[in-house]
C-alpha positions as CSV (number, residue, x, y, z in Angstrom):
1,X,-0.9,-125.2,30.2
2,X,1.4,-124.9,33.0
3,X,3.9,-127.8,34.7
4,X,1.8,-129.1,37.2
5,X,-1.0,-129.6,34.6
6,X,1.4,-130.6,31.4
7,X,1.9,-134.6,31.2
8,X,5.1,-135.6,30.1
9,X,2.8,-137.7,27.1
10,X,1.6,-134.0,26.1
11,X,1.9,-133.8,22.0
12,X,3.5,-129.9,22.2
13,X,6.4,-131.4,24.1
14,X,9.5,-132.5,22.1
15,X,9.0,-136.3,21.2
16,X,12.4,-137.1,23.1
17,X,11.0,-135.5,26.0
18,X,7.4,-137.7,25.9
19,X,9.9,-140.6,25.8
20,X,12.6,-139.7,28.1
21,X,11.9,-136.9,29.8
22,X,10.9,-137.5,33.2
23,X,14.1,-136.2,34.8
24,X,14.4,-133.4,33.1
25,X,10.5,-132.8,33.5
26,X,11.2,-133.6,37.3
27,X,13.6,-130.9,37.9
28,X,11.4,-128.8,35.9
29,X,8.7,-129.4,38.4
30,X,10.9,-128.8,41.3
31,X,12.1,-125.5,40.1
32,X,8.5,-124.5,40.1
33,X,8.2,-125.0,43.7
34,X,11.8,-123.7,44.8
35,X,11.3,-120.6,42.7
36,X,7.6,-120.1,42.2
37,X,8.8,-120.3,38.2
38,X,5.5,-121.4,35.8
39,X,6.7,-123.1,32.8
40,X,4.4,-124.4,30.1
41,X,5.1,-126.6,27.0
42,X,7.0,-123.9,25.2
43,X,9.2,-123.1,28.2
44,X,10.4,-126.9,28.8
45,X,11.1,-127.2,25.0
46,X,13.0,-123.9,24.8
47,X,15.2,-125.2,27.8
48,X,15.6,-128.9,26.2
49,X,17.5,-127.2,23.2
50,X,18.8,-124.8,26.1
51,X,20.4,-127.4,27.8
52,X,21.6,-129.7,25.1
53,X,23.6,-126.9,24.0
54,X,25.3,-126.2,27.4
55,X,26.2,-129.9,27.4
56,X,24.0,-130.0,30.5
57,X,21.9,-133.1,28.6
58,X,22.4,-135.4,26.2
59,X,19.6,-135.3,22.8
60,X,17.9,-137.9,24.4
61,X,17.3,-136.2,28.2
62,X,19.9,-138.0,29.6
63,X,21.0,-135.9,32.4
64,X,24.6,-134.8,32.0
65,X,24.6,-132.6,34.7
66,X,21.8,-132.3,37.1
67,X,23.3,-129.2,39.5
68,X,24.0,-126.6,36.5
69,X,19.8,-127.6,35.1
70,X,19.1,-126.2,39.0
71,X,22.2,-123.8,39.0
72,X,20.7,-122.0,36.2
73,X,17.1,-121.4,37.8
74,X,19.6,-120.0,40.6
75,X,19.2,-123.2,42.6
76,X,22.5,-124.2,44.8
77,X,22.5,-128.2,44.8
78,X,24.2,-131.0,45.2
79,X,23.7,-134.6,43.8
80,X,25.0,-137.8,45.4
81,X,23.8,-141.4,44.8
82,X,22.2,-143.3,48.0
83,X,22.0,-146.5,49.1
84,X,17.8,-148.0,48.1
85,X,16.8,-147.1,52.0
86,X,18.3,-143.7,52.8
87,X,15.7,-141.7,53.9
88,X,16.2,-137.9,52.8
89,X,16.9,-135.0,55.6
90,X,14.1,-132.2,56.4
91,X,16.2,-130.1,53.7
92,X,16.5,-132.6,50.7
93,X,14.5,-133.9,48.3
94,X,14.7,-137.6,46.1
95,X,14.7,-137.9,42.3
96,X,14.8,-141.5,42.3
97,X,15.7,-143.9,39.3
98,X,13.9,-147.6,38.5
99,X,13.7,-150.0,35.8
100,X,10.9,-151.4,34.5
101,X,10.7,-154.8,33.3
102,X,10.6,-154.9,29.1
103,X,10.8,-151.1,28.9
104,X,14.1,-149.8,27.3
105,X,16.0,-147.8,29.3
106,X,15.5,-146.2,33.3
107,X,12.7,-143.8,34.3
């Protein structure tokens, strides 16, 4: 199953990555559509333990270091935080970050 069809609930996916994963599943999907780069269940595992290693993420898909994930696809980025009404240029795109009320952690 490729990365537009995989949900992040999908039971081949590392059970840190059903939980937490939606960053790292987001930049996942956004090197799809830079690079034209299918990944499947297997893939997005094998770069979990990929990038834990590299110190690019923490066990728990906390994102260490957004621009190296990218860097390594060979996409050139660069993250900054905005205030909640920036709009993004032609040329960017928006990972955004939100809480939700009586769920552990941001999504």
């Amino acid at each position: 199953m490729l990365i537009n069809k995989i949900k992040q609930d999908n039971r081949t996916l590392r059970p840190e990555i059903q939980k937490w994963g939606c960053y790292f599943f987001c930049l996942h999907y956004y090197t799809r559509l830079f690079k034209k780069r299918e990944f499947n269940a297997y893939d997005i595992n094998t770069a979990y333990y990929r990038f834990i290693g590299l110190g690019y993420i923490k066990s728990n898909c906390f994102i260490i270091n957004p621009c190296m994930i990218l860097n390594y696809y060979e996409i050139r980025s660069s993250v900054r935080y905005e205030s909640l009404n920036y709009l993004g240029a032609a040329n960017e795109f928006e990972i955004s970050e939100v809480k939700i009320d009586k769920v552990n952690g941001y999504h």
